[in-house]
Legacy VTK file of the C-alpha trace (Angstrom):
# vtk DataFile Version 3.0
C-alpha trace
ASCII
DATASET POLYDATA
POINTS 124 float
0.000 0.000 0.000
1.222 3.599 -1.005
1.425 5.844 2.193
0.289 9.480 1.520
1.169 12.733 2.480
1.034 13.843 5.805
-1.021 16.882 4.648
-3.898 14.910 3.241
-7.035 13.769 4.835
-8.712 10.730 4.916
-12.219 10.337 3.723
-13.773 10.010 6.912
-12.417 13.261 7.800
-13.647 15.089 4.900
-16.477 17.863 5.650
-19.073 19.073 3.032
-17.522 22.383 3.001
-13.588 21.866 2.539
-13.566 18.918 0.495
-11.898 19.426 -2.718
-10.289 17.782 -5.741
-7.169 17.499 -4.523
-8.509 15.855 -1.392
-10.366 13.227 -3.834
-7.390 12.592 -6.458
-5.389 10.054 -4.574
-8.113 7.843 -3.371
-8.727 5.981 -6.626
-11.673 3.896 -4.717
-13.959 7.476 -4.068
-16.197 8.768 -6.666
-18.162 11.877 -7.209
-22.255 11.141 -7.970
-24.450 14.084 -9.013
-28.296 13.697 -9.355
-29.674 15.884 -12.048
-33.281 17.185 -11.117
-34.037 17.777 -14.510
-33.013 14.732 -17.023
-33.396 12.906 -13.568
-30.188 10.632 -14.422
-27.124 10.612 -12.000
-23.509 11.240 -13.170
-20.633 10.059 -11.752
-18.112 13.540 -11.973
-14.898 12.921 -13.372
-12.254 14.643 -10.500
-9.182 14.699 -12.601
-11.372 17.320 -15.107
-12.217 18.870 -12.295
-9.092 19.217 -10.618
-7.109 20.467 -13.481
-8.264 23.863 -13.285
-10.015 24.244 -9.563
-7.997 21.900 -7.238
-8.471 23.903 -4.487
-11.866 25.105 -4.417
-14.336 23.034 -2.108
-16.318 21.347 -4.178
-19.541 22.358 -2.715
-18.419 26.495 -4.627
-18.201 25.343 -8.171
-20.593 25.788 -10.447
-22.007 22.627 -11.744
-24.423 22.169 -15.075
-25.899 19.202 -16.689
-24.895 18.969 -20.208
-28.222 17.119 -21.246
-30.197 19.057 -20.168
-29.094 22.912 -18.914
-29.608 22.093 -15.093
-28.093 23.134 -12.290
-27.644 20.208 -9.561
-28.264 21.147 -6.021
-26.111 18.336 -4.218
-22.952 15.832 -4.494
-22.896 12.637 -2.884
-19.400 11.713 -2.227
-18.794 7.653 -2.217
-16.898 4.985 -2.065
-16.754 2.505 -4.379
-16.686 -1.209 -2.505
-17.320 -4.397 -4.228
-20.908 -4.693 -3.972
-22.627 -0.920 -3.338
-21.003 2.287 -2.929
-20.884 3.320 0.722
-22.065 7.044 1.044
-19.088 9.548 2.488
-20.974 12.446 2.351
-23.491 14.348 0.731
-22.447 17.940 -0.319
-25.585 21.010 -0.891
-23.809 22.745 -3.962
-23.707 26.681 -3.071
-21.869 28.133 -6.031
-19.574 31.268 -5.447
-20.081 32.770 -9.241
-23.310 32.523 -11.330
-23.886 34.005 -14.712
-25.999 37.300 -14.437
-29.714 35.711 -15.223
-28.898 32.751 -13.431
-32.120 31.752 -11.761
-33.903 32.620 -15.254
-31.463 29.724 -16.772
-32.536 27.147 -14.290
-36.502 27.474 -14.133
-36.268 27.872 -17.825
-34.009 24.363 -17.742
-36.341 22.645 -15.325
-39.323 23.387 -17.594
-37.454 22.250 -20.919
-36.729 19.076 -19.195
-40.386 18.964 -17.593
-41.998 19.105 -21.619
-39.338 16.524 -22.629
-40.605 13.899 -20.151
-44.040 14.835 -20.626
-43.628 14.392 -24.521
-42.129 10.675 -23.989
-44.479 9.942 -21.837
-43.549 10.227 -18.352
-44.050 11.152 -14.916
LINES 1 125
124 0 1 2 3 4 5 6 7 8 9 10 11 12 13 14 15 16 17 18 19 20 21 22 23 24 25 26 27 28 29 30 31 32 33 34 35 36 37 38 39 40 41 42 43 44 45 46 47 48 49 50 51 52 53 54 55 56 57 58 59 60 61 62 63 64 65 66 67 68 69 70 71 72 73 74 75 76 77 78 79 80 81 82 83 84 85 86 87 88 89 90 91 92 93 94 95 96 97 98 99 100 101 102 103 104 105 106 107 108 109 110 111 112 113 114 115 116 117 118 119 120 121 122 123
């Protein structure tokens, strides 16, 4: 087993508001889950894409957005992968520091795109 840096914390010590990329990067075994409320799919986040620009920022400050659908999540689950089901870290409420002037325009007008889309298929 690879020992790790001093500076770095475990999982278990992780809190919804200081975990960030580079916390995630060297535990190849934790993923990143995001539930999209408006293609209602989840997406497992890729961290190295992630990291490459914003390694520092806690998570729960970036700006997230669904590329199927325009939406803007509202919550992480941070996990770890095991061989049967993940076991749940943490969940993180996404609080975004920046947001594009019109923002809130952008979501509802996201949420009802991907409302008419599952009402023309034929769902709930």
């Amino acid at each position: 087993m690879v020992s790790l840096p001093q500076y770095l914390k475990s999982p278990e010590e992780w809190t919804a508001e200081r975990v960030t990329a580079r916390d995630v990067v060297p535990y190849r075994d934790v993923t990143l889950f995001i539930w999209c409320d408006g293609c209602r799919r989840g997406r497992e986040l890729n961290v190295w894409t992630i990291g490459a620009r914003l390694a520092d920022d806690p998570l729960r400050e970036v700006r997230f957005r669904c590329r199927a659908c325009g939406v803007y999540p509202s919550g992480m689950e941070v996990s770890r992968r095991t061989s049967s089901a993940p076991d749940k870290l943490l969940m993180i409420p996404l609080k975004p520091r920046f947001w594009d002037d019109g923002h809130r325009e952008d979501q509802a007008a996201a949420l009802r795109r991907a409302e008419s889309r599952r009402k023309a298929k034929g769902g709930a």
